[in-house]
N, C-alpha and C positions, 0 to 999 in steps of 0.2 A: 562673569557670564558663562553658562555653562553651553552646551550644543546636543540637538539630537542628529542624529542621520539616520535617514528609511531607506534600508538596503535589504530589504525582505524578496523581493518580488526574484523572478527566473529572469525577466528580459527575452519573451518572446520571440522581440523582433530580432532579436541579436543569431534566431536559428540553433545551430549545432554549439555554437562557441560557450553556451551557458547550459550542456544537458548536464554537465558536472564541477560548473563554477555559477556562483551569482554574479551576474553582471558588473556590481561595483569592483571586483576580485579581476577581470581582464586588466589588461595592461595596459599600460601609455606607457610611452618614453622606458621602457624598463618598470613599470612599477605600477601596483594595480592602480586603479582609478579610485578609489577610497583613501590610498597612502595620500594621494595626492591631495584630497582635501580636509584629511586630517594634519598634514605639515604644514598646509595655507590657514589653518584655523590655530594651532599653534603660534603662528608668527605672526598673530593679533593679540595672542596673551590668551586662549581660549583652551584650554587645556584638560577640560572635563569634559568627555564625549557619553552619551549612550548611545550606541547602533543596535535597532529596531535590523532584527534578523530572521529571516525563514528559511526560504528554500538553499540547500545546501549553506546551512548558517555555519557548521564546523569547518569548510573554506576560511571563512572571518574571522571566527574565535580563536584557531588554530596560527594562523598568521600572528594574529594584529593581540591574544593575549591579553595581562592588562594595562597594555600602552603604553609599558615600564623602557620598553624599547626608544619608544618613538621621545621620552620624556614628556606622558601624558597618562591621566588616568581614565580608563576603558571602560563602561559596564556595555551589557548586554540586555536585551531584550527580544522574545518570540511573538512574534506576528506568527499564529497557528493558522488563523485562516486568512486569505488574501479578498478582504472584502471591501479594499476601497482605501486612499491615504487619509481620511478624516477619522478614522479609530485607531490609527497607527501609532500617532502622538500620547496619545492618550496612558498604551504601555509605559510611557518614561516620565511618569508622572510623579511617581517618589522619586528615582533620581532629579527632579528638575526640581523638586520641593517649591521655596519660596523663590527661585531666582527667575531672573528671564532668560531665554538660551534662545539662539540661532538654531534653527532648523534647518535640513538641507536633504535633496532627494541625494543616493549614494550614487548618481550618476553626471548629475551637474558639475562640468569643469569651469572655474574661473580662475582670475589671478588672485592672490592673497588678499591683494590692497581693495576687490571688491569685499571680504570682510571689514575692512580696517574702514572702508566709505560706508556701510551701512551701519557698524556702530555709532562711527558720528552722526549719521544724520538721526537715529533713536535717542541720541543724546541729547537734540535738536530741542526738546517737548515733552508733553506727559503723552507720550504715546501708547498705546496698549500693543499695539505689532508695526508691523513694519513689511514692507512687502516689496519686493524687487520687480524690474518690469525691465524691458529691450523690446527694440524695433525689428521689425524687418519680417517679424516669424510668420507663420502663417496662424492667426488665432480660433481655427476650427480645432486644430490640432490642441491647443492649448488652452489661455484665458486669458477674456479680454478685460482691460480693467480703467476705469474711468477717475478723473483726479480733479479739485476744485484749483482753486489758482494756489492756494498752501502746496501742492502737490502729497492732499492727503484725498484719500480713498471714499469715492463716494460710490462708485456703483463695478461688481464684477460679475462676469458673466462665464460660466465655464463654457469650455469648448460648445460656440453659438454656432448655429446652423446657417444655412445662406439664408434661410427665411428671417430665420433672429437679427443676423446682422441687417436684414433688408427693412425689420422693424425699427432697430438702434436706430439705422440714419432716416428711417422717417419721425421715430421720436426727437430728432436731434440730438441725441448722444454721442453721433459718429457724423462726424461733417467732414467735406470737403476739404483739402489738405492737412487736416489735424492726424497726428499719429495714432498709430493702435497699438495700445503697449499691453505687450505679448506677458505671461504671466510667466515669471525667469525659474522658479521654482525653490527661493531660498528665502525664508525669512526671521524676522526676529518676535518674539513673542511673551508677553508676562503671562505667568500663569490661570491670568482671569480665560483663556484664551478654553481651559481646558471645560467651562462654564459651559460653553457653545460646542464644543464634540461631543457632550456627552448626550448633549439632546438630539445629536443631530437625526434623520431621517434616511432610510436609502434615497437615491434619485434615480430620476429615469432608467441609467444604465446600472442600475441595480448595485450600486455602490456608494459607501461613506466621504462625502467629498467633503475636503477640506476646505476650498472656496465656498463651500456653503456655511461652512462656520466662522468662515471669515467676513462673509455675508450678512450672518446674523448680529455677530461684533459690531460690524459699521449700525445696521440698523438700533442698535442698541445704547448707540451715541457714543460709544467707541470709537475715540481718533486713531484710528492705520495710515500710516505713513506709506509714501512711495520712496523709491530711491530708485532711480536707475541707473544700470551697469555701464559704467564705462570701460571698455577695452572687451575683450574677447570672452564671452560664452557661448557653451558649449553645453549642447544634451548630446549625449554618449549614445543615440537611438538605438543604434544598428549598422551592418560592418562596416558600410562606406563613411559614416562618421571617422570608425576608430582607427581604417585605413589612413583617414587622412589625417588624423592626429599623429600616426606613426609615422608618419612623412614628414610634420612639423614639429611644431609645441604647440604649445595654447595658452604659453602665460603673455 
């Protein structure tokens, strides 16, 4: 299995701390936030990386090289323009050739052993992706994502408004003490995956959503799996995250 990571974007929210680094390139513990889930993807046996690169992408390439360091092999990829994460994938599409690869944004921290759990559970079936999920988040911010009793994917909804969700639980997709599993930002995917980005559409906010092509996948009788994160994740949003990451760990 090979891996992509999107580490193109500035990180905004992060203010000053990214006018001359990309976001995944801040630190944890000592070490940028991309080391960290390039050594966890390693120590699942995943060893062929492409990182999807923009803003200040010679941060990345200059560091991390071709991964000769890390005991991994590196490619690259430019995201030129920042229009959305459903075209982004799309860059590492000779690299991914025939294989399936773990995807992951360059700002999600978890433990390793959430790679080592989501391979298993793709191992599980003929799955065409795989799609991670956690509680707790708030899913305006994110994506909300609904599951049959398999705990495979039947309905996702990108970051839904208070109106939408006020529709879900009149549709009955959102009841009464059932969870809201928050869309984690890492997944696994075959190549048919690249079938549905390429048609995709802009959406309302004027950008290539990857939930939407994950969207079409399912409609298309494409089984997606769920898997949820056990132990500690983490989006690297903005400073008081990475404050307090540097106060603890996160594995």
């Amino acid at each position: 299995m090979k891996s992509v990571i999107l580490a193109a974007g500035k990180g905004t929210r992060m203010r000053g701390l990214t006018d001359e680094l990309p976001k995944p390139m801040l630190r944890v513990q000592g070490k940028p936030i991309l080391e960290h889930i390039l050594t966890g993807l390693k120590s699942v046996g995943i060893l062929q990386a492409c990182i999807v690169v923009g803003w200040k992408s010679e941060a990345i390439t200059s560091h991390f090289g071709d991964g000769s360091k890390l005991g991994m092999r590196l490619e690259y990829a430019e995201q030129r323009v920042q229009d959305g994460t459903g075209k982004a994938p799309e860059l590492a599409r000779d690299f991914v050739g025939a294989d399936c690869f773990l995807l992951t944004y360059g700002d999600i921290l978890v433990p390793p052993q959430t790679y080592a759990d989501m391979i298993a559970r793709f191992e599980q079936g003929s799955f065409s992706g795989l799609l991670t999920v956690t509680k707790g988040e708030d899913v305006t911010k994110g994506g909300i994502n609904f599951f049959d009793e398999r705990f495979c994917l039947k309905k996702i909804v990108e970051k839904p408004s208070p109106a939408q969700l006020d529709e879900l639980r009149a549709q009955g997709w959102l009841k009464p003490g059932d969870p809201a599993w928050y869309n984690a930002g890492i997944y696994i995917f075959r190549p048919v995956v690249f079938e549905f980005t390429a048609r995709l559409q802009k959406s309302p906010r004027g950008e290539y959503e990857l939930t939407d092509a994950i969207a079409a996948l399912v409609d298309a009788k494409h089984t997606v799996a769920g898997c949820r994160i056990q132990g500690r994740w983490v989006d690297v949003r903005d400073p008081e995250v990475l404050k307090q990451l540097e106060a603890g760990s996160f594995g």
